[in-house]
MDAnalysis code that builds the backbone (N, CA, C; Angstrom):
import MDAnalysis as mda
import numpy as np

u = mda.Universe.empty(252, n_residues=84, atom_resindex=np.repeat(np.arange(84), 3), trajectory=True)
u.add_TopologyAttr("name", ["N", "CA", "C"] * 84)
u.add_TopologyAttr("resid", np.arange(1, 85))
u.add_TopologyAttr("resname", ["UNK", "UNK", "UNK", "UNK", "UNK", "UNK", "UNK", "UNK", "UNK", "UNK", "UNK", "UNK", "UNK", "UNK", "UNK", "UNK", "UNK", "UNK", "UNK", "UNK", "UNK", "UNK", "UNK", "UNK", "UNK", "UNK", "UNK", "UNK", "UNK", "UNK", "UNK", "UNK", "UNK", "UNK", "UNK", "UNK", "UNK", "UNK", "UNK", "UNK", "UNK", "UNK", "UNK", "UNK", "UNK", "UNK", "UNK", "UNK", "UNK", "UNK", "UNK", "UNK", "UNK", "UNK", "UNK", "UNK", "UNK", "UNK", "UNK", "UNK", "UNK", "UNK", "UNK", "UNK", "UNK", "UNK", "UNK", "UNK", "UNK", "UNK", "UNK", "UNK", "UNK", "UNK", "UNK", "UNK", "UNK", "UNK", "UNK", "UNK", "UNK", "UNK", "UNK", "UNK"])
u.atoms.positions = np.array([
    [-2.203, -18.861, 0.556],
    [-1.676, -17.706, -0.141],
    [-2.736, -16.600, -0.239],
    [-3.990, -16.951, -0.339],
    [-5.241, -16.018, -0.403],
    [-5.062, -14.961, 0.866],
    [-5.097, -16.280, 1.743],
    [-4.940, -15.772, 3.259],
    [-4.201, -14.480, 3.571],
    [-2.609, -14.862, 3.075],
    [-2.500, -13.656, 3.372],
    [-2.353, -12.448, 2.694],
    [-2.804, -12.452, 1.239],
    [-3.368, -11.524, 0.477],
    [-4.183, -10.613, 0.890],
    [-5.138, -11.468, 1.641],
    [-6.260, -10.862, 2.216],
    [-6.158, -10.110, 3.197],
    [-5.379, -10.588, 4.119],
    [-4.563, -9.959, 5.641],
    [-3.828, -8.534, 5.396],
    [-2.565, -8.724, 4.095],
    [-2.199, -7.645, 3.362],
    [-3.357, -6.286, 3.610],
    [-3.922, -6.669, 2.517],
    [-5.159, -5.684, 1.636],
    [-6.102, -5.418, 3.185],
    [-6.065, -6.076, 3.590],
    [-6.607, -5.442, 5.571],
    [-6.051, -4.574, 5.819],
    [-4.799, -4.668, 6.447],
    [-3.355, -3.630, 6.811],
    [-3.270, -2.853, 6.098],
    [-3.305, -3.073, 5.286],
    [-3.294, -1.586, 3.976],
    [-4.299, -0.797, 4.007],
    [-5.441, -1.598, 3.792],
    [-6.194, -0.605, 3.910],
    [-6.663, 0.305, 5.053],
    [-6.304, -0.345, 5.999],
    [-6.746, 1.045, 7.247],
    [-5.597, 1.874, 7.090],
    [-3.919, 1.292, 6.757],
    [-2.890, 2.425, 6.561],
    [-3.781, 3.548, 5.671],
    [-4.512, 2.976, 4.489],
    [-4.893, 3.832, 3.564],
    [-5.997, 4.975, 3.853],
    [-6.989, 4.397, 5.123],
    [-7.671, 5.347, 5.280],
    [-7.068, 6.470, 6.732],
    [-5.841, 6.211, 7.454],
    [-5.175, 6.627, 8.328],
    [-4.745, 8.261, 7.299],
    [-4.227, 7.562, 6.584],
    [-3.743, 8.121, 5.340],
    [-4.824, 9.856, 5.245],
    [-6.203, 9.157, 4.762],
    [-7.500, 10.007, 4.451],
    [-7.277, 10.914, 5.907],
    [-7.630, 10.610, 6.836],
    [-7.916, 11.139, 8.139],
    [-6.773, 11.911, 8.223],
    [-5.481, 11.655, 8.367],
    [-3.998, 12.598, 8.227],
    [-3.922, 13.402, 7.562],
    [-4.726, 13.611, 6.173],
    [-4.405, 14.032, 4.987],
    [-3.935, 15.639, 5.712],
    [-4.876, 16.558, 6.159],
    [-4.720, 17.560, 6.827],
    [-3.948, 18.621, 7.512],
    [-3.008, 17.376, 8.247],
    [-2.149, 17.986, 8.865],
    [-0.627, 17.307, 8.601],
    [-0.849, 16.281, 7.936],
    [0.607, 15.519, 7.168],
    [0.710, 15.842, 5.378],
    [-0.252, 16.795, 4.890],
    [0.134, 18.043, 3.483],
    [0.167, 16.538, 2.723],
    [0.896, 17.333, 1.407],
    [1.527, 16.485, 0.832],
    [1.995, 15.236, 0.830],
    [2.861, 14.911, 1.938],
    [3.196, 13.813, 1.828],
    [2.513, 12.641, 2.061],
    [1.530, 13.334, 3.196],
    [0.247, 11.757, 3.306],
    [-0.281, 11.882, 1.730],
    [-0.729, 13.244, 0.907],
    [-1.326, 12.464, 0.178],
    [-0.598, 11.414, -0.463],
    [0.586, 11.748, -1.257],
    [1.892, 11.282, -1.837],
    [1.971, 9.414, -1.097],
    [1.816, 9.542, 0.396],
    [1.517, 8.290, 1.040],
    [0.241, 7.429, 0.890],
    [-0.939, 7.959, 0.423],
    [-2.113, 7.241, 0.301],
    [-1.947, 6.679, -1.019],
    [-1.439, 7.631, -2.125],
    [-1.230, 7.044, -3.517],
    [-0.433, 5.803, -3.525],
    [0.793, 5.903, -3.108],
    [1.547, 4.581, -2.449],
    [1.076, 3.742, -2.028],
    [0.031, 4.113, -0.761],
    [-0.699, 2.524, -0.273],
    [-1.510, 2.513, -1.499],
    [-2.104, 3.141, -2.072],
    [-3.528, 2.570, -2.949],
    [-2.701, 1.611, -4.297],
    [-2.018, 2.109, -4.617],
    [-1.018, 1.772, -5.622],
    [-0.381, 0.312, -5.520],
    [0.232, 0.732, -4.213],
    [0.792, -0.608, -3.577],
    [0.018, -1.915, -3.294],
    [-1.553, -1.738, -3.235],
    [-2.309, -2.885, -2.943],
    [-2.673, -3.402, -4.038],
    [-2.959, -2.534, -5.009],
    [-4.090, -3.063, -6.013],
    [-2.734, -4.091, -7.258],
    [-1.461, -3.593, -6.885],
    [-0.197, -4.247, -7.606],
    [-0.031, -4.855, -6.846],
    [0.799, -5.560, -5.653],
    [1.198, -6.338, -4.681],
    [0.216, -7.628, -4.718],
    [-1.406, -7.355, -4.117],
    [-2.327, -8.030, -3.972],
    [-3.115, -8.728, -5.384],
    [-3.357, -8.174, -6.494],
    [-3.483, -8.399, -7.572],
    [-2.568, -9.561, -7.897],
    [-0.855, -9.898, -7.676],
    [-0.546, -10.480, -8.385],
    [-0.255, -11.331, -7.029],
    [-0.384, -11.573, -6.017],
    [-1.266, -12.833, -5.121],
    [-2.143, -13.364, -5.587],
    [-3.472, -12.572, -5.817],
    [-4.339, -13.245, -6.208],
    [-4.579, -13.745, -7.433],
    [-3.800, -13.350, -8.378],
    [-3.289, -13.533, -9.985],
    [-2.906, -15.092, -9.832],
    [-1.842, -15.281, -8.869],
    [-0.925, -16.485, -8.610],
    [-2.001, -17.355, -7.989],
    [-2.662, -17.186, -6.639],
    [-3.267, -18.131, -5.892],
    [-4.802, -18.405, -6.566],
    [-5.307, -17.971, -7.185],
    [-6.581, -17.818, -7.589],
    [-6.570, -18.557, -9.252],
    [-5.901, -17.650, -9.946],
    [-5.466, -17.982, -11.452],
    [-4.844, -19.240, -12.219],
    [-3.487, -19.039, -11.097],
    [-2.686, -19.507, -11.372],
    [-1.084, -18.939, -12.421],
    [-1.819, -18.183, -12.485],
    [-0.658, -17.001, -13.384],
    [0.228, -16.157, -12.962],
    [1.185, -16.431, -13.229],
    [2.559, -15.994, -12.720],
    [2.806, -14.529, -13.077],
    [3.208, -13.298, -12.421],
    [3.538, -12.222, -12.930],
    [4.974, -12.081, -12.357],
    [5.792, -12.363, -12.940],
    [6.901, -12.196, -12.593],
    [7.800, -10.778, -12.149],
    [8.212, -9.981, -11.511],
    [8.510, -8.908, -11.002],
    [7.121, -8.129, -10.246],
    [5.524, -8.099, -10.461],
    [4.876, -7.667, -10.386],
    [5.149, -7.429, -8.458],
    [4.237, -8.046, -7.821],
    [4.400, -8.839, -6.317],
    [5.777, -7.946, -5.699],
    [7.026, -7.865, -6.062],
    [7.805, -7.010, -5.681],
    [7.768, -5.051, -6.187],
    [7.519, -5.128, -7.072],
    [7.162, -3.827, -7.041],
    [6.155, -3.394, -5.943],
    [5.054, -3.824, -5.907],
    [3.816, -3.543, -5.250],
    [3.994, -3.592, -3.903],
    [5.271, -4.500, -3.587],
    [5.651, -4.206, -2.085],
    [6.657, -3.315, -1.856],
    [7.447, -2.850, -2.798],
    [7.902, -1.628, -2.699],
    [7.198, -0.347, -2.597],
    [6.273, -0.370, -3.039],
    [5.248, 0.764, -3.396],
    [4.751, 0.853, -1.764],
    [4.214, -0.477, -1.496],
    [3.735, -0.627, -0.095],
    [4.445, 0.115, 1.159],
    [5.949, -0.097, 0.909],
    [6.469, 0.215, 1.913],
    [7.243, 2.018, 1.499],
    [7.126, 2.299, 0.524],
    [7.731, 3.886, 0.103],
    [6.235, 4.317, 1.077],
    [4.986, 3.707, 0.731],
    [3.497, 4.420, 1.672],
    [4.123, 4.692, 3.044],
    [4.429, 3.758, 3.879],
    [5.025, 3.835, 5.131],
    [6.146, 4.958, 5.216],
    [6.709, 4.965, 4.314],
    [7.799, 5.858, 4.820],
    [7.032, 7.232, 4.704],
    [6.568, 7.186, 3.472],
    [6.340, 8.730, 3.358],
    [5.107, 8.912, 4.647],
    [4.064, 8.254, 5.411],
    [3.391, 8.554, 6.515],
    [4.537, 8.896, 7.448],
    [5.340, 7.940, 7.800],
    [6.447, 8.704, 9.198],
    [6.432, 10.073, 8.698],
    [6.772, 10.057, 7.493],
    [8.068, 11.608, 6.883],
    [7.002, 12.634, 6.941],
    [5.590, 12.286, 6.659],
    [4.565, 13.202, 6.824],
    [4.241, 13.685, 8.664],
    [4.499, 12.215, 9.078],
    [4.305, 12.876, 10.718],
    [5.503, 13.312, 11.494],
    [6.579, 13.905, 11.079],
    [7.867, 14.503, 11.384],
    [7.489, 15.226, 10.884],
    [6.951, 15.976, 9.514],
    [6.955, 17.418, 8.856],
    [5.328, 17.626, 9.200],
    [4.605, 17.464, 10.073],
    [3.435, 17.307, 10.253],
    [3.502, 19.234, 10.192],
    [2.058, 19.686, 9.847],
    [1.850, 21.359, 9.937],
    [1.597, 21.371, 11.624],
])
């Protein structure tokens, strides 16, 4: 379960610094998209490692944070369709 916590918070994070590097010419919405990934990891991954590490259950947590994860994704496409 660590495992792929860890794998997660990988993927994310280069989305997140794709994110930084885009910021420029994808406006708004990359930033709007980096907040999402940053958001999305530290909730999503947190309550992995809450569970696999702890042992403590956060119940709804883990799904939010992958929602968050994936609104990041959308809003990068939506930023590189409205790109300046």
């Amino acid at each position: 379960m660590v495992r792929d916590a860890i794998q997660m918070q990988g993927w994310h994070a280069l989305a997140l610094l794709a994110c930084g590097l885009w910021a420029d010419r994808g406006g708004r919405l990359a930033d709007w998209a980096g907040a999402a990934f940053a958001a999305g990891l530290v909730v999503f991954c947190g309550a992995v490692y809450a569970l696999a590490l702890g042992g403590m259950r956060l119940p709804m947590v883990a799904p939010i944070g992958g929602t968050l994860l994936m609104l990041g994704w959308a809003l990068l496409a939506a930023s590189a369709l409205w790109a300046r």
